[in-house]
N, C-alpha and C positions, 0 to 999 in steps of 0.2 A: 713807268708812271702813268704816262696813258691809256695804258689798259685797266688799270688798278681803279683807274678813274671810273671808266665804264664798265667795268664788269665785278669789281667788288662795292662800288660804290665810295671809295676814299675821296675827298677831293684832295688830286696831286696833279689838278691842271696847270698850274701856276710850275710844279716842279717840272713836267714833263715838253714844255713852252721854252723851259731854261734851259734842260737838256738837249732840244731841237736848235737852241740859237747857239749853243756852246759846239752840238756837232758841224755848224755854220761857219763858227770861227775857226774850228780845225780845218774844216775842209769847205772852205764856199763855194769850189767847183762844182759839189754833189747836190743835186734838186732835189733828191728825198725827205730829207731835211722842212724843206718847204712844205712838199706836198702833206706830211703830217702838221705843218703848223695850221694848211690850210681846214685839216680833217678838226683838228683842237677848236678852230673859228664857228665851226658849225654853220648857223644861218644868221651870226649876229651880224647885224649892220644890211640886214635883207641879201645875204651872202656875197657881202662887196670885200669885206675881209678875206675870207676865203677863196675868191675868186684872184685877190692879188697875188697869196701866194702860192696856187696852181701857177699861173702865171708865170710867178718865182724858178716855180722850179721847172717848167718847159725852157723856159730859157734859160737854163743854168747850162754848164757845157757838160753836164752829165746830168740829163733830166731823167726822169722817173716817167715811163710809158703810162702806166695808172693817170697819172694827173690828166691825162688829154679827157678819159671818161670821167672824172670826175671833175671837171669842169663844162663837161658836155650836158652831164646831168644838172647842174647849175646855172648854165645858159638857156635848158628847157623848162626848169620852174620859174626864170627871170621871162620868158616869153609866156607862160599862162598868166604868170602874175599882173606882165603887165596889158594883157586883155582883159583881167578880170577887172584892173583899175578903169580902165576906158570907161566900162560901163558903170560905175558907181558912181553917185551923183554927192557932193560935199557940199552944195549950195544954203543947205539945214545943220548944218554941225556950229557948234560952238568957236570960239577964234582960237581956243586952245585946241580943241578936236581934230580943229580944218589943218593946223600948222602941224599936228604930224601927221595929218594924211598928207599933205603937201611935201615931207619929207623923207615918207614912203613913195612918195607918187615918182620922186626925184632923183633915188638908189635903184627903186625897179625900171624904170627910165635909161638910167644910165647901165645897169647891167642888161637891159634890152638888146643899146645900141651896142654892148661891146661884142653881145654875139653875132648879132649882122656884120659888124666891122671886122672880124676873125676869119682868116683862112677856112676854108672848107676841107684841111689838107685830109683828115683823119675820120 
């Protein structure tokens, strides 16, 4: 369903989301599972979604090696991102404008810290 998604264009994100959590309830031991819900998250929520269930599935007790790089790649766009906020100035935006830059500023922030805060093991 997930591919169907992206490479025919159906939307069966919703189906292939249900698939991932059903192979979840069979087997929650296995992090693969995850690491495709986390691929499904794409960059919504400034890839805080995504990055939990990489997460998911490194610590699941049979993770999925993949997830370590594609969390890796996610901790480097969370580190440009949040240099390229340092230097933007929101002192001229609107109170509607400034509140979601201020909750972008707050997701790239916190996915900043979780890469500094993460092992260097890999």
């Amino acid at each position: 369903a997930r591919y169907q998604n992206e490479l025919a264009g159906v939307d069966t994100e919703l189906l292939a989301e249900r698939f991932y959590y059903q192979a979840l309830s069979v087997a929650p031991q296995i992090g693969m599972p995850f690491n495709q819900l986390g691929t499904l998250a794409g960059s919504k929520y400034y890839n805080v979604e995504a990055t939990y269930c990489y997460l998911r599935c490194i610590q699941s007790e049979v993770s999925f090696e993949g997830a370590y790089g594609n969390l890796k790649r996610l901790y480097d766009k969370a580190a440009k991102m949040y240099h390229q906020l340092k230097k933007c100035e929101t002192r001229k935006l609107s109170l509607s404008k400034k509140r979601g830059k201020d909750i972008k500023r707050l997701l790239v922030s916190f996915m900043y810290l979780q890469s500094l805060l993460q092992p260097k093991s890999r």
